[in-house]
C-alpha positions as CSV (number, residue, x, y, z in Angstrom):
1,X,43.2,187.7,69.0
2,X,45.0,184.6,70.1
3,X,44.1,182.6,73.4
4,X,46.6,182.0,75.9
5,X,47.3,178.9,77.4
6,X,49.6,179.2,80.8
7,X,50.7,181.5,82.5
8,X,53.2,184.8,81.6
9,X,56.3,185.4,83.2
10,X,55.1,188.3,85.2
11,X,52.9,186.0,86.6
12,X,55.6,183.6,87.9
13,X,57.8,185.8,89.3
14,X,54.8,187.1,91.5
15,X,53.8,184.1,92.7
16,X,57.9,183.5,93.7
17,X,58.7,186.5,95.4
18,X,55.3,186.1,97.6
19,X,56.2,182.6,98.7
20,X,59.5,183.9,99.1
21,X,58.5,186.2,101.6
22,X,56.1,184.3,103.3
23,X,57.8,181.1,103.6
24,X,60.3,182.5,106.8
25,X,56.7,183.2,108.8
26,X,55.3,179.8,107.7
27,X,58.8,178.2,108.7
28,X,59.0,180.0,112.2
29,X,55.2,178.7,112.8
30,X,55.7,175.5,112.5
31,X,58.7,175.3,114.7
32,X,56.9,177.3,117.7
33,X,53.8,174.5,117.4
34,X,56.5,171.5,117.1
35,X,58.1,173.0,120.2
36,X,54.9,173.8,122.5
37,X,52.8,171.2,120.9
38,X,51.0,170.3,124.7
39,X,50.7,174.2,125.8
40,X,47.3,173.6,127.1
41,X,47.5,170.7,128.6
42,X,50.2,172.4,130.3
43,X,48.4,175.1,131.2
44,X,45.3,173.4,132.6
45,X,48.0,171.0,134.7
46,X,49.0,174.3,136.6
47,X,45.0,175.0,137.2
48,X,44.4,171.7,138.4
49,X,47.4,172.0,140.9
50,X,46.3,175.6,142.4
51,X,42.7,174.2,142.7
52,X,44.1,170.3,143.9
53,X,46.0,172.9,146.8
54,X,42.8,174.9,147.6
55,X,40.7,171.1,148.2
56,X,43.5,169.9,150.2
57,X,43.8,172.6,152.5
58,X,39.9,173.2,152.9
59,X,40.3,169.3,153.9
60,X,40.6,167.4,157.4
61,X,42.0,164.1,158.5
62,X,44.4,163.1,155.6
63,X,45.0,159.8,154.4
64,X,48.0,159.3,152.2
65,X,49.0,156.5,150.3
66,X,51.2,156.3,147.5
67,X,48.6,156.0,144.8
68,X,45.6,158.2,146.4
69,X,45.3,160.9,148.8
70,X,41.9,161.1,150.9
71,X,40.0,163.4,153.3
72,X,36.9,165.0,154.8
73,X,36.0,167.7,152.8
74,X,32.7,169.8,153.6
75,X,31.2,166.2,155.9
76,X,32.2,164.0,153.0
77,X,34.9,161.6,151.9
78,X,37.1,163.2,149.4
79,X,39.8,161.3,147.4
80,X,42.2,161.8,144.3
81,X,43.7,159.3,142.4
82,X,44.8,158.2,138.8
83,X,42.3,157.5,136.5
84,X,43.3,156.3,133.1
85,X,45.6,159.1,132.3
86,X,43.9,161.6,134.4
87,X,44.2,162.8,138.0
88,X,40.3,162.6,139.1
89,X,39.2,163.4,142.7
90,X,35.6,161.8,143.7
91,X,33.0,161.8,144.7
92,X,31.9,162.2,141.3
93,X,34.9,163.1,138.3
94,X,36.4,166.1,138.6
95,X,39.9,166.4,136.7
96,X,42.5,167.9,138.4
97,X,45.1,167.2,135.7
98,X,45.1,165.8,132.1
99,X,47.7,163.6,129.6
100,X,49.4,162.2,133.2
101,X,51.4,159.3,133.7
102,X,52.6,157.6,137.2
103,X,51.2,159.9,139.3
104,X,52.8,159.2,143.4
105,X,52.1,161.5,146.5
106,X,54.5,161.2,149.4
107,X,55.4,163.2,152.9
108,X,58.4,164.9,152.8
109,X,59.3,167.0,155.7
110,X,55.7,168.3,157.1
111,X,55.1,168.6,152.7
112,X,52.2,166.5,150.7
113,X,54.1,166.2,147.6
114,X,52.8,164.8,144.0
115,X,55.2,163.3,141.6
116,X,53.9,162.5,137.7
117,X,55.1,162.4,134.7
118,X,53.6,164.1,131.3
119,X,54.7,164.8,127.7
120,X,58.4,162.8,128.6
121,X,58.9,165.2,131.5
122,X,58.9,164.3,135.7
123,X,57.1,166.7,137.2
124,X,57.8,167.5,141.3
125,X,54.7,170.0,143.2
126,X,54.5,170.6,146.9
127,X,51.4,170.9,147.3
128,X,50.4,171.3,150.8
129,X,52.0,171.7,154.1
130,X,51.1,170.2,156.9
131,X,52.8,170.0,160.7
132,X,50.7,166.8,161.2
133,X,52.1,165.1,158.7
C-alpha cells in the first residue's frame, strides 16, 4: 500500500466550491461593520439624549453658557459639560454621551439646544423647551 503525500483532487475542488459559496456572506459582512462601525456609540448617544431631556426638565433655574448647562435638580447643583470626549453631568460622573467632540448648547427660540460633533458628523438636538428662556 503506498502513502500519500497531499491532497487529491476531490479534495480541492471541495474546499473551492465552499469558499466559493461562502465568500459573498463573508464579503457582505464586512461591508455592513465598515459602514456601521460606531452603531453603539450611536445608540447609547440617543439614551444619553432622552435621559439628558428627562434631568433638564425635572430641573429649576437654568444657567446656560456655551460650554456647560447648570441647574437645581432635587436641592442640588446640577451641571453638564465636556469632559475629555465625553458629555458628563456632576455631581459625581454620569455620561450622558460618549466618542463627542465640541459639544455647544445655545437658546434658540424658547429651545435649549446641544450642538456636537461625533464620528465626522454635526449633530443638532433640541432638547428642552422652555418659555423662560
Amino acid at each position: 500500500m503506498r502513502h500519500q503525500n497531499g491532497y487529491t483532487l476531490i479534495e480541492l475542488l471541495i474546499c473551492l466550491s465552499l469558499s466559493v459559496m461562502l465568500s459573498p456572506i463573508v464579503i457582505k459582512l464586512l461591508q455592513y461593520q465598515l459602514r456601521f462601525p460606531d452603531q453603539n456609540v450611536v445608540r447609547q448617544n440617543q439614551l444619553g439624549i432622552l435621559q439628558l431631556r428627562r434631568y433638564l426638565s425635572l430641573g429649576i433655574n437654568h444657567e446656560i453658557d456655551d460650554d456647560r448647562v447648570c441647574m437645581n435638580y432635587q436641592d442640588e447643583e446640577f451641571c453638564f459639560y465636556q469632559y475629555e470626549s465625553n458629555l458628563i453631568g456632576t455631581p459625581g460622573t454620569q455620561f450622558f454621551l460618549i466618542e463627542v467632540e465640541d459639544i455647544s448648547f445655545h437658546v434658540e427660540d424658547h429651545w435649549l439646544i446641544l450642538v456636537y460633533k461625533s464620528s465626522n458628523r454635526i449633530f443638532q438636538q433640541h432638547i428642552l423647551y422652555n418659555a423662560k428662556f
